[in-house]
C-alpha positions in Angstrom: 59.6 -109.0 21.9 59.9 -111.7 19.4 62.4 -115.0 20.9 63.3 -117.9 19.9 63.2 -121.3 21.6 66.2 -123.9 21.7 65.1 -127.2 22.8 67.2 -130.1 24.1 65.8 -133.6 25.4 67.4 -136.3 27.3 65.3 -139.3 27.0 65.2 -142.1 29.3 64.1 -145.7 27.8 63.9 -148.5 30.3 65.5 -151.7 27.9 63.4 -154.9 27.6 66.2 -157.1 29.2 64.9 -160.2 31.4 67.2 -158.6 34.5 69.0 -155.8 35.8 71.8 -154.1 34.1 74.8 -155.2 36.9 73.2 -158.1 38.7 70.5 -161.4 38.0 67.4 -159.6 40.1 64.4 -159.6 37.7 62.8 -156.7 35.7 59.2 -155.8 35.7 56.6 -153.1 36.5 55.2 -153.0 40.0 55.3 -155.7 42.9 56.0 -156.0 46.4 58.0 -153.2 47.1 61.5 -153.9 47.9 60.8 -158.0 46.6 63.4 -157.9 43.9 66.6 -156.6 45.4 69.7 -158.4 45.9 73.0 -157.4 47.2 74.7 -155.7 44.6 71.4 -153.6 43.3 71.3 -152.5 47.5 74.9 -151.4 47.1 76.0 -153.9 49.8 80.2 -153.3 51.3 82.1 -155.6 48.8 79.4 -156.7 45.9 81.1 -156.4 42.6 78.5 -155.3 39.4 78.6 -157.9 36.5 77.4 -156.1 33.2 73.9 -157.0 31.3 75.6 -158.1 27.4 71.9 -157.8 26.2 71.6 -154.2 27.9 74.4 -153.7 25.5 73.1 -155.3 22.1 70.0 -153.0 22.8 71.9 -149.7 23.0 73.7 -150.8 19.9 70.6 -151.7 18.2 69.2 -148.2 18.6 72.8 -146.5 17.9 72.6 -148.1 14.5 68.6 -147.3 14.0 69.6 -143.7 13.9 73.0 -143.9 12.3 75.0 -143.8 15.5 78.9 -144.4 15.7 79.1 -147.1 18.4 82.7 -146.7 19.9 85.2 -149.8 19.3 85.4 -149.5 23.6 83.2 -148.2 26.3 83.6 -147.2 30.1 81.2 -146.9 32.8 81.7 -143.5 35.8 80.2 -143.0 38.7 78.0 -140.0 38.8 78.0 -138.7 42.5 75.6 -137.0 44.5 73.1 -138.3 47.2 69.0 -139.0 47.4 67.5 -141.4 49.6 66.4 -143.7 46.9 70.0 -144.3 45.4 71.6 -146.7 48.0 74.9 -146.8 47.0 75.4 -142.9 46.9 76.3 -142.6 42.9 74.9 -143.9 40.4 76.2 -145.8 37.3 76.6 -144.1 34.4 78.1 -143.0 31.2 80.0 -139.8 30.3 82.3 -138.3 28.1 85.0 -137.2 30.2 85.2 -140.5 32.0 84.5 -143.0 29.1 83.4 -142.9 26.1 79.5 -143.6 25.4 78.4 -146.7 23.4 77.3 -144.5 21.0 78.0 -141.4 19.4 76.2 -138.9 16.7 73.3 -140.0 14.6 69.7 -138.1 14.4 66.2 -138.4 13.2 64.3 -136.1 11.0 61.2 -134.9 12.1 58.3 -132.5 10.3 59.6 -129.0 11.9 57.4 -126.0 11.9 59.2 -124.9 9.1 59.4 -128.3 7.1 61.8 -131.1 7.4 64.0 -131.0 10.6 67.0 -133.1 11.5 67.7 -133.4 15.0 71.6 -134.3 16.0 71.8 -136.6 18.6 75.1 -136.5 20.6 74.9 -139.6 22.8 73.6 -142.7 23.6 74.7 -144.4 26.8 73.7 -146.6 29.6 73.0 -146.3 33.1 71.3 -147.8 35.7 68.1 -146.6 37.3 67.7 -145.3 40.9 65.0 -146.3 43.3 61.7 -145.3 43.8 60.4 -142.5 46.8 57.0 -142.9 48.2 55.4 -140.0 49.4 51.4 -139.5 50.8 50.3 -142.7 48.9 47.2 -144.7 49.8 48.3 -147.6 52.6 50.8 -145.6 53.4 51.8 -143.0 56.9 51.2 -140.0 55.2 53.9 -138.2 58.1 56.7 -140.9 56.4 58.2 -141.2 53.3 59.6 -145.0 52.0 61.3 -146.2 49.3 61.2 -149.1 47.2 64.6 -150.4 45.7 63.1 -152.9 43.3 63.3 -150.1 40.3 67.5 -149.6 41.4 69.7 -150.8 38.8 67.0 -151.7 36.1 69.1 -150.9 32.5 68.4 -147.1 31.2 69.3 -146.2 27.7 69.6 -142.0 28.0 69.1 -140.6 24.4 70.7 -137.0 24.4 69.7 -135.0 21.8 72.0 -131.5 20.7 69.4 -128.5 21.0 68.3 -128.7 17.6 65.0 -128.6 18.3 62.8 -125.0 17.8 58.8 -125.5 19.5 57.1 -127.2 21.8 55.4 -129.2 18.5 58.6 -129.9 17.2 59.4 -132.0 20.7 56.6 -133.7 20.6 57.6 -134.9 17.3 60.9 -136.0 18.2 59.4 -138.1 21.3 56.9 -139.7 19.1 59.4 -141.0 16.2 62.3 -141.9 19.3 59.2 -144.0 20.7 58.3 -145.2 17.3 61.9 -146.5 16.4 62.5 -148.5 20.1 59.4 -149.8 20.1 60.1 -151.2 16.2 63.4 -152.4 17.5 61.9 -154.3 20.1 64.0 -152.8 23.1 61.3 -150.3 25.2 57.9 -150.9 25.1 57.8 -146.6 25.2 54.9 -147.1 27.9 55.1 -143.3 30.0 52.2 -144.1 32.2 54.5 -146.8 33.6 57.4 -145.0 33.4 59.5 -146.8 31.0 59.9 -143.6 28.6 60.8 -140.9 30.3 62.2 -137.1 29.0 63.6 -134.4 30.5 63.3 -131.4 28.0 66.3 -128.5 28.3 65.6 -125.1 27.1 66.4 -121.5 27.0 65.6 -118.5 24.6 67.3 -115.8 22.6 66.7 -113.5 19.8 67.2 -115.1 16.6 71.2 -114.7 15.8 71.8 -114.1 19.6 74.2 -116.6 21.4 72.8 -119.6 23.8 70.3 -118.2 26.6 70.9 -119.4 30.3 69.7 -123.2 30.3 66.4 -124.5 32.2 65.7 -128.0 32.8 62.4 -129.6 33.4 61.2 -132.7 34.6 58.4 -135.4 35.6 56.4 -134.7 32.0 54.8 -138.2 31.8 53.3 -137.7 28.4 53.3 -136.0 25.4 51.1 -133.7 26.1 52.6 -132.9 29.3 55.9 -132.1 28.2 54.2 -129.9 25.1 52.6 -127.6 27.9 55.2 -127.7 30.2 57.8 -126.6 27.6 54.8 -123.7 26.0 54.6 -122.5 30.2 58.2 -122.0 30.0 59.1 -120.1 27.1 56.4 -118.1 28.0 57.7 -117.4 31.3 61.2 -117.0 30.3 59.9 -114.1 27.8 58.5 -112.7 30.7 61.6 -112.7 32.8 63.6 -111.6 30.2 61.0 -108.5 28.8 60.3 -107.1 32.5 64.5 -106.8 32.6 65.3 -109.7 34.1 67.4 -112.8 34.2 66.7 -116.4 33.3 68.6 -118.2 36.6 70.1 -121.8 35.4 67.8 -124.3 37.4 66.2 -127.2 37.4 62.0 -127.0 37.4 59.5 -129.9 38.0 56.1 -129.5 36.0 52.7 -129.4 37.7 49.7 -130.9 35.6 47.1 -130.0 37.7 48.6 -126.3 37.9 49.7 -126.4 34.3 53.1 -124.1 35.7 56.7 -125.1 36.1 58.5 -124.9 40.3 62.0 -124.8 41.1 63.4 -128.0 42.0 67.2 -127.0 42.6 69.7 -125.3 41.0 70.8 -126.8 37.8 74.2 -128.9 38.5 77.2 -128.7 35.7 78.7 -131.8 35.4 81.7 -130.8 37.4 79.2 -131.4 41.0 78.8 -135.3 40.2 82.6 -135.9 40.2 82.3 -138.2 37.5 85.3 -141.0 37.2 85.5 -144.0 36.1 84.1 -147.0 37.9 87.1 -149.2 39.0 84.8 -152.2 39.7 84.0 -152.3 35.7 86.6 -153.2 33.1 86.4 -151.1 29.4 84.0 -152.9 27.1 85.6 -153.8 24.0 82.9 -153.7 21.0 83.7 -155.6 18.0 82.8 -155.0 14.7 81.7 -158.0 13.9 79.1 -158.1 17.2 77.7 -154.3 15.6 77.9 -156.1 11.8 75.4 -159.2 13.4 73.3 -156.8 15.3 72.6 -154.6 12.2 71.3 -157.5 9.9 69.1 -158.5 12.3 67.5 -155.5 12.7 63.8 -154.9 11.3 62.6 -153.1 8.6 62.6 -149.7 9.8 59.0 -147.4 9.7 60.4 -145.0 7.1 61.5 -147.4 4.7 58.2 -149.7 5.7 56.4 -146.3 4.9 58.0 -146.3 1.5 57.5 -149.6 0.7 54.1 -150.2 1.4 53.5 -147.1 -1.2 55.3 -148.4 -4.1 54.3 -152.1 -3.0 50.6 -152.1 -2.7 50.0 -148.8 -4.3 48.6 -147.0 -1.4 48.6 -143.3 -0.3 51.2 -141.3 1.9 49.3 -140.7 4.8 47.5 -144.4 4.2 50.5 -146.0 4.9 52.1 -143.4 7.3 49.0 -144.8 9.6 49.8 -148.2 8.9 53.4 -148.0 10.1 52.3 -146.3 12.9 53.4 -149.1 15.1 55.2 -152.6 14.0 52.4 -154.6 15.1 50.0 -152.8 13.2 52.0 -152.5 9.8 52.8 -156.3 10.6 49.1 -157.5 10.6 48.1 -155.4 7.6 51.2 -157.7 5.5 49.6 -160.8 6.9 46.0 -160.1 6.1 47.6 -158.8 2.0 49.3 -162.0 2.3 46.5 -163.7 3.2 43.5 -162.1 0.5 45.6 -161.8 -2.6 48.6 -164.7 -2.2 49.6 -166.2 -5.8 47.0 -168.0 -7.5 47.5 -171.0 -10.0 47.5 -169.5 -13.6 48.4 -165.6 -12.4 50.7 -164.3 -13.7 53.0 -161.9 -11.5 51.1 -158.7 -13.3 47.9 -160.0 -12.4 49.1 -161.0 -8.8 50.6 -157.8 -8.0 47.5 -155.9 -8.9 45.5 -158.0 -7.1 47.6 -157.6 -4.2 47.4 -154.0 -4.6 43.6 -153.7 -5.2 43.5 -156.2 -1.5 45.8 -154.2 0.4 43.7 -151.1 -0.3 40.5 -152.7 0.7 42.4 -154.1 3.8 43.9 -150.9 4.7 40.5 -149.0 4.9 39.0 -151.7 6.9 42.0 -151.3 9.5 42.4 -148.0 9.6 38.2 -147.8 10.2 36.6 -150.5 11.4 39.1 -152.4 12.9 40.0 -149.5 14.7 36.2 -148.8 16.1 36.5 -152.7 16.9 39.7 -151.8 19.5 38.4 -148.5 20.8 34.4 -149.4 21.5 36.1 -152.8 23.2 39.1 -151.0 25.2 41.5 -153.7 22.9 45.7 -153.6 23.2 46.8 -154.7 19.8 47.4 -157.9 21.6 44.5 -158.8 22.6 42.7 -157.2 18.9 45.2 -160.2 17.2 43.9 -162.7 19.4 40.0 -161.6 18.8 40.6 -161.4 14.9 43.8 -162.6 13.7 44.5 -161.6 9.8 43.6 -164.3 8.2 40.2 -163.8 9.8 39.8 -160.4 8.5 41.2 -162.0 5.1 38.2 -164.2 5.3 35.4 -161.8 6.0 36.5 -159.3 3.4 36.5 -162.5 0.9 33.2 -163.1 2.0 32.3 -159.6 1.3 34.2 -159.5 -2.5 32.2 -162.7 -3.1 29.1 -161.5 -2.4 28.1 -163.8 0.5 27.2 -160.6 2.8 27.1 -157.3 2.1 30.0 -154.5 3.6 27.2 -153.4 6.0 26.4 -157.1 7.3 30.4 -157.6 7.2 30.7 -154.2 9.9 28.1 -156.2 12.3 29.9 -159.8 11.4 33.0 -157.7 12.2 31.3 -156.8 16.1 30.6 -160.2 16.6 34.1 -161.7 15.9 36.1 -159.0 18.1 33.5 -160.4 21.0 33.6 -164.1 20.6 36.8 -164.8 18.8 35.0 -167.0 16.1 36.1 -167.1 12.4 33.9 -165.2 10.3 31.9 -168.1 8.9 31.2 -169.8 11.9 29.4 -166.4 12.5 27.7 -165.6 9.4 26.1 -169.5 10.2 25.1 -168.9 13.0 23.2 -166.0 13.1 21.8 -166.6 9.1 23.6 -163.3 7.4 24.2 -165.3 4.3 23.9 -162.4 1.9 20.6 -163.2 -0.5 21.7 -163.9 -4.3 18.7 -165.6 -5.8 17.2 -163.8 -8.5 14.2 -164.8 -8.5 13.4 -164.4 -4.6 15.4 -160.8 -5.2 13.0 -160.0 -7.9 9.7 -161.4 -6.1 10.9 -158.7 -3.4 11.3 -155.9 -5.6 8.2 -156.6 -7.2 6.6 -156.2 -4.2 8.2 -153.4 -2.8 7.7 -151.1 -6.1 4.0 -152.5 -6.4 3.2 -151.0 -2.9 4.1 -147.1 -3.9 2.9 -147.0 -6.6 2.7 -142.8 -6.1 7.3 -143.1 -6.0 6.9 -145.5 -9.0 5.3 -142.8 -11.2 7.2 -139.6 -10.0 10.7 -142.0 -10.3 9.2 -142.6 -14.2 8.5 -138.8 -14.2 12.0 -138.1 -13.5 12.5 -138.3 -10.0 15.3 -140.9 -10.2 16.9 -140.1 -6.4 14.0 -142.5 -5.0 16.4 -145.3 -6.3 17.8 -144.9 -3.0 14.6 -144.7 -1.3 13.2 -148.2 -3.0 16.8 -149.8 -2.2 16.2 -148.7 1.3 12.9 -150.9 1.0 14.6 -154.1 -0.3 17.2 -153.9 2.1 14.5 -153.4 4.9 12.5 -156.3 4.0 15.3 -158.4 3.8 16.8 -157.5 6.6 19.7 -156.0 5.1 20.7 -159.3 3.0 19.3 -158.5 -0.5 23.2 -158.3 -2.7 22.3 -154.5 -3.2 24.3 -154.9 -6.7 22.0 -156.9 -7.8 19.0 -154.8 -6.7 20.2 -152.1 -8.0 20.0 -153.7 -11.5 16.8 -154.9 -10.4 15.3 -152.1 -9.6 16.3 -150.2 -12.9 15.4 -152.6 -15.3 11.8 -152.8 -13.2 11.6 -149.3 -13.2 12.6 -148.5 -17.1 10.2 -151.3 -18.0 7.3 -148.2 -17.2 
């Protein structure tokens, strides 16, 4: 029997904030456990929370990427219940019914299955993050389980969607353009391995038309790809349930990687079992609109309109410049290194410039997108480090070289190697190591005369009308020379030598 899926997320993005949302402890993957904790974080008798203002300017940064309404006022609630690794017995949060969010509405589009998709969002709020549970780790009593507080009260920003979404595929998608947009933003560096994005995917099925099916949530997808198969495991199963008879039982499910299945966890709570009310020891924000105004103009160009841009700028294709504004970083460096090959020359005129800069930011995008990117991957590079390696106006300079004829593209790949290992500006290379492409006629044509005087056997079947073993004598040049012969000019060369037959 033909279902179909509805598909809810609730993503988790730790902020980039210097300390914790409600005290002055610091913020950072891994450590001592249990080394940054302070009172109020422990949930000491007494300690009264002080709210993070740049936990907030975050939230409202991503409200307004995606067309959010951020509320004139906020409240925080407690959300009750009890785990070992939450010391204070609730947790800080936002919710409706207690306070309103910092942010409401908004949505994304994403390529659906069917095409364009938009996908509501109905909240964006903050809350603070519990601790961390050790269990069966390495150093540790494997009969005992500890837990490390430093993670407690680290600033969350939980991004709920509405269950717009129709496929496993279509989920993915959604992850990948939230992660795009906060990482653009600059306020989570979207990093799942360490668990600073994290999504917990709702979802039920129905016949097409049918009303809502019975709600499953699953959790601890730490990628992607993860939460792709654990959602495909569980529609699958649900069809199952439902075909043999059954009934779907509202729960909350963890996913197995190794197994590839979903396990009950618990039975899935309404919002009723936290006994949400508001937090007495936290006054109502008050947002002005002149705080949201400020915080909007200094947001960055977003990827979609970078997208955009970068196709009616410098002329290049859809998917060109889709990979380009992949990440900030990325779309940033390619602007430098335009900036840097085809800036305004004396007696241009702004036609001639803006071809230029079109004609450069093509050549610049295909180095990127291929060598540059072999570069990273053969060297195990962050984009960080790549910058550092061969900053843009290096590549600028070796693709000048190149357009000028000093080396050829294939001595520019292996000037390329060198640069990404050393750090060296491409000249202080191409000295070095004597790549200087060769230009001199008349050592280019003692070479070719050479070359085509010993076959002579090619020479006469090329004059009989074999003319592919034009590749086979430039093969020759570019051997002898060891691959610095300017293969333009051999190429002319070699044709006027052979028509002279």
């Amino acid at each position: 029997m033909n279902y179909e899926a509805v598909i809810g997320l609730e993503v988790h993005a730790q902020l980039l904030t210097n300390s914790k949302i409600f005290c002055g402890c610091a913020v950072a993957f891994g450590g001592e456990p249990n080394s940054r904790v302070c009172p109020i974080c422990l949930g000491m008798p007494g300690v009264l929370p002080v709210l993070n203002r740049r936990a907030v300017e975050y939230t409202i940064r991503m409200a307004l990427a995606v067309d959010g309404r951020v509320a004139e006022t906020s409240a925080f609630a407690r959300k009750n219940y009890f785990y070992p690794d939450l010391p204070k017995g609730y947790q800080i949060s936002q919710y409706d019914r207690a306070g309103e969010p910092i942010s409401l509405d908004g949505g994304i589009e994403i390529e659906g299955e069917d095409g364009p998709r938009f996908v509501r969002l109905r909240r964006i709020h903050l809350e603070e993050e519990a601790g961390k549970s050790i269990h069966s780790e390495p150093g540790y009593d494997p009969d005992l389980s500890y837990i490390d507080f430093n993670r407690t009260g680290v600033p969350l920003m939980e991004i709920v969607s509405e269950p717009d979404i129709r496929s496993p595929r279509e989920a993915s998608a959604y992850l990948a353009r939230l992660r795009q947009i906060l990482q653009y933003i600059g306020v989570c560096d979207g990093n799942m391995e360490e668990g600073s994005l994290r999504c917990d995917a709702n979802v039920s099925i129905r016949k097409p038309g049918d009303p809502l099916g019975e709600l499953v949530e699953i959790k601890n997808m730490n990628s992607m790809r993860s939460m792709e198969r654990a959602l495909e495991f569980e529609i699958e199963r649900q069809a199952e349930v439902l075909d043999d008879g059954g009934r779907v039982v509202r729960q909350t499910r963890l996913w197995n990687e190794e197994e590839r299945e979903t396990f009950p966890m618990r039975s899935k709570e309404e919002a009723h079992d936290y006994r949400y009310f508001p937090d007495p020891d936290l006054v109502t924000v008050e947002i002005a609109r002149s705080w949201v105004d400020e915080i909007g103009e200094d947001l960055p160009e977003l990827p979609d309109v970078r997208m955009r841009r970068l196709i009616e700028e410098y002329g290049l294709p859809q998917d060109m410049a889709r990979q380009l504004t992949e990440n900030r970083a990325r779309a940033d460096y390619f602007e430098a290194c335009v900036g840097q090959t085809s800036g305004d020359a004396a007696g241009q005129t702004s036609g001639e410039t803006a071809g230029k800069a079109s004609g450069d930011a093509r050549t610049v995008s295909n180095w990127m997108l291929s060598e540059l990117l072999r570069v990273q991957h053969e060297n195990r590079m962050d984009q960080q480090t790549l910058e550092e390696r061969v900053p843009p106006d290096h590549l600028a300079q070796l693709l000048s070289q190149i357009k000028e004829g000093k080396i050829s593209g294939k001595i520019g790949k292996d000037v390329l190697d060198v640069m990404a290992e050393s750090g060296k500006a491409p000249a202080e290379v191409i000295e070095e190591q004597g790549l200087v492409q060769i230009s001199d006629t008349g050592e280019l044509e003692g070479v070719v005369d050479g070359i085509l005087a010993d076959h002579p056997d090619d020479v006469a079947d090329y004059r009989a009308g074999k003319t592919k073993l034009l590749g086979f004598f430039m093969g020759q040049v570019m051997r002898a020379t060891q691959g610095k012969a300017n293969p333009k000019m051999v190429n002319e060369l070699l044709r006027k030598k052979l028509a002279e037959g």
